[in-house]
Every structure is written in C-alpha cells, then in structure tokens.
C-alpha positions as a printed Julia matrix, in Angstrom:
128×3 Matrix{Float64}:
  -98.05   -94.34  11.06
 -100.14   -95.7   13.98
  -98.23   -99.02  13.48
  -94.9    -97.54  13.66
  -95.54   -95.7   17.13
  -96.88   -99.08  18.4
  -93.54  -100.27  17.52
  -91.83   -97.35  19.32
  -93.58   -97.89  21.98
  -93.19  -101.78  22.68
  -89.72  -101.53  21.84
  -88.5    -99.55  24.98
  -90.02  -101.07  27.42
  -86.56  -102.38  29.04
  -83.15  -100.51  29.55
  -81.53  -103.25  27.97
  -83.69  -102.6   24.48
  -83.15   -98.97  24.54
  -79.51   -99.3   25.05
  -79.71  -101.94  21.6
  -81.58   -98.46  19.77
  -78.96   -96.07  20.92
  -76.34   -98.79  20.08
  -77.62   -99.09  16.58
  -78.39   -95.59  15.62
  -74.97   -94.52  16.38
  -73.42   -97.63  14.58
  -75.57   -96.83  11.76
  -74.66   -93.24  11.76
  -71.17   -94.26  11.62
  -71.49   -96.5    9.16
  -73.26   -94.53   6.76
  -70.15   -91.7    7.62
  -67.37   -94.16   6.82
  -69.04   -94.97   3.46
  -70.07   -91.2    2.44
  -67.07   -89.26   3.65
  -64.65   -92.11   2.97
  -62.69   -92.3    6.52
  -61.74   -95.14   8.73
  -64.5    -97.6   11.26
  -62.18   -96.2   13.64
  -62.95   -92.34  12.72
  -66.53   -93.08  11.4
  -67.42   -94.5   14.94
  -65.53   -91.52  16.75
  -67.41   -89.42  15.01
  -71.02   -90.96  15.93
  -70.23   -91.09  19.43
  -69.29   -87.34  19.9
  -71.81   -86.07  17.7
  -74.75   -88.54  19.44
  -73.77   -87.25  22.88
  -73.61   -82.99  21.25
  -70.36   -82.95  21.94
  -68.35   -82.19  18.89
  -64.51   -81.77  19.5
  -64.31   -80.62  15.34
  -61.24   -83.64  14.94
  -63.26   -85.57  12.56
  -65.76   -83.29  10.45
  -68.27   -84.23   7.51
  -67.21   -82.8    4.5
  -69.96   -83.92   2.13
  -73.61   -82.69   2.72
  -75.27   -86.17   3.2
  -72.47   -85.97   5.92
  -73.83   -83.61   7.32
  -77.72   -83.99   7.12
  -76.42   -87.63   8.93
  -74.53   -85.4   11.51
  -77.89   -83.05  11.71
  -80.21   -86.34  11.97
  -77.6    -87.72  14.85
  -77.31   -85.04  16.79
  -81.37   -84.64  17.0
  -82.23   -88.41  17.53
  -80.32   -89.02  20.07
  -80.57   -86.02  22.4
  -83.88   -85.68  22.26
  -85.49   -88.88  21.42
  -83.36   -92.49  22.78
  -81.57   -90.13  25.92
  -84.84   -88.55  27.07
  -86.38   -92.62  26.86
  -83.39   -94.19  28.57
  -83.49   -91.59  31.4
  -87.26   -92.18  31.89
  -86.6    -95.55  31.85
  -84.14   -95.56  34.56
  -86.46   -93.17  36.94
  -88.92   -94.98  36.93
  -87.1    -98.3   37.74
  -85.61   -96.06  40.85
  -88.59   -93.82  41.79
  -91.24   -95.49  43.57
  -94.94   -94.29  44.04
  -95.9    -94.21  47.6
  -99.24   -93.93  46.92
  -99.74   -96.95  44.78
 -102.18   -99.4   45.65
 -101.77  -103.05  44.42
 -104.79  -104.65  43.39
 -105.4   -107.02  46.74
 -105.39  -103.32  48.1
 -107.68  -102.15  46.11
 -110.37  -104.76  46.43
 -109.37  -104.85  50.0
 -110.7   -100.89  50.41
 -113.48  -101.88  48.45
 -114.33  -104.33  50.67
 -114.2   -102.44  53.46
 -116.28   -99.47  51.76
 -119.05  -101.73  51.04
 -119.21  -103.04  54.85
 -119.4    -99.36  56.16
 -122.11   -98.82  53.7
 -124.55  -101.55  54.88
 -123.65  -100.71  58.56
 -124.33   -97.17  58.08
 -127.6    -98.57  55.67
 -126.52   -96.21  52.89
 -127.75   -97.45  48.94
 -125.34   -97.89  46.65
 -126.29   -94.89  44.78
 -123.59   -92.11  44.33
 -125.74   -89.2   45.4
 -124.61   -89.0   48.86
C-alpha cells in the first residue's frame, strides 16, 4: 500500500500530470459505460463528464448496476480526490509565501547570528 501512495504522490506533482489523471479516469469511466450499458463513445463520454463534475442532467442514465457502482466510483473520485489535487496545485503555483527564506537567506541570518554572538561573547549553548 505504501508503494501505491508513493505513486500518488509523485504523480501530481505538475498541473499538466493531474490534468492526464482526471483525463483518464473520466475516459475510463466512459469507456467501461459504453461497454456495460451498451450506448454510443459519444453518450458514454457525455455521461463521464457530467457525472465527474456532480452534475447529472438524467439524459443519459446507467441502467445496469455495474453502471452504476461506475457512476458511484466517478462521482466520488473525482470530486473529492483529482479536483481537490488540481486546485491545490494551482494555489500554490499562485500563492506565494512572504515569509519564505531561500537558503542564501538562511545561512545569511546564520551568519549574522553567529557574529552577534561572539561580539556580545555569548557560548554557543542554547540556555540563554
């Protein structure tokens, strides 16, 4: 199981791969509709779409009950698990942290902590 959230995790580490997952779990889903409940690509792919986004106009319907267990899986895969990634994704390609130090920074305040401690002849211990 470990191996498998590995996976997960190094596969959405770009919008572009996350977009691929949400592309393939709805072709899949419509896929596996065309061939259980016997309609169209055209229908099958309608379907996915409006049932991965919870929306559900009720023109095209499963009518078989791995149909609907697809519909079920669908409609709780991609709501909650690929949407919720994608939008983190994107926030935190747009949302900057202000208080983010890069690591010249950091050895930079280091630095500078070190030369106030001799000055002030403090010991390096951490009971001050």
């Amino acid at each position: 199981m470990k191996w498998l959230l590995r996976l997960v995790r190094r596969s959405t580490e770009t919008f572009l791969e996350l977009a691929l997952i949400y592309v393939a779990v709805v072709l899949f889903a419509g896929l596996l509709f065309m061939l259980l409940e016997h309609r169209s690509l055209e229908d099958s792919l309608w379907w996915s779409v409006v049932t991965a986004m919870t929306v559900g106009y009720g023109d095209v319907v499963p009518a078989t009950t791995m149909g609907r267990l697809i519909g079920a899986a669908l409609m709780h895969i991609v709501p909650l698990f690929v949407i919720p990634l994608i939008i983190v994704r994107l926030l935190k390609t747009l949302v900057r942290d202000e208080n983010l130090f890069t690591h010249a920074e950091q050895e930079s305040i280091k630095a500078d902590l070190a030369d106030i401690k001799r000055a002030l002849n403090i010991s390096d211990s951490r009971h001050i």
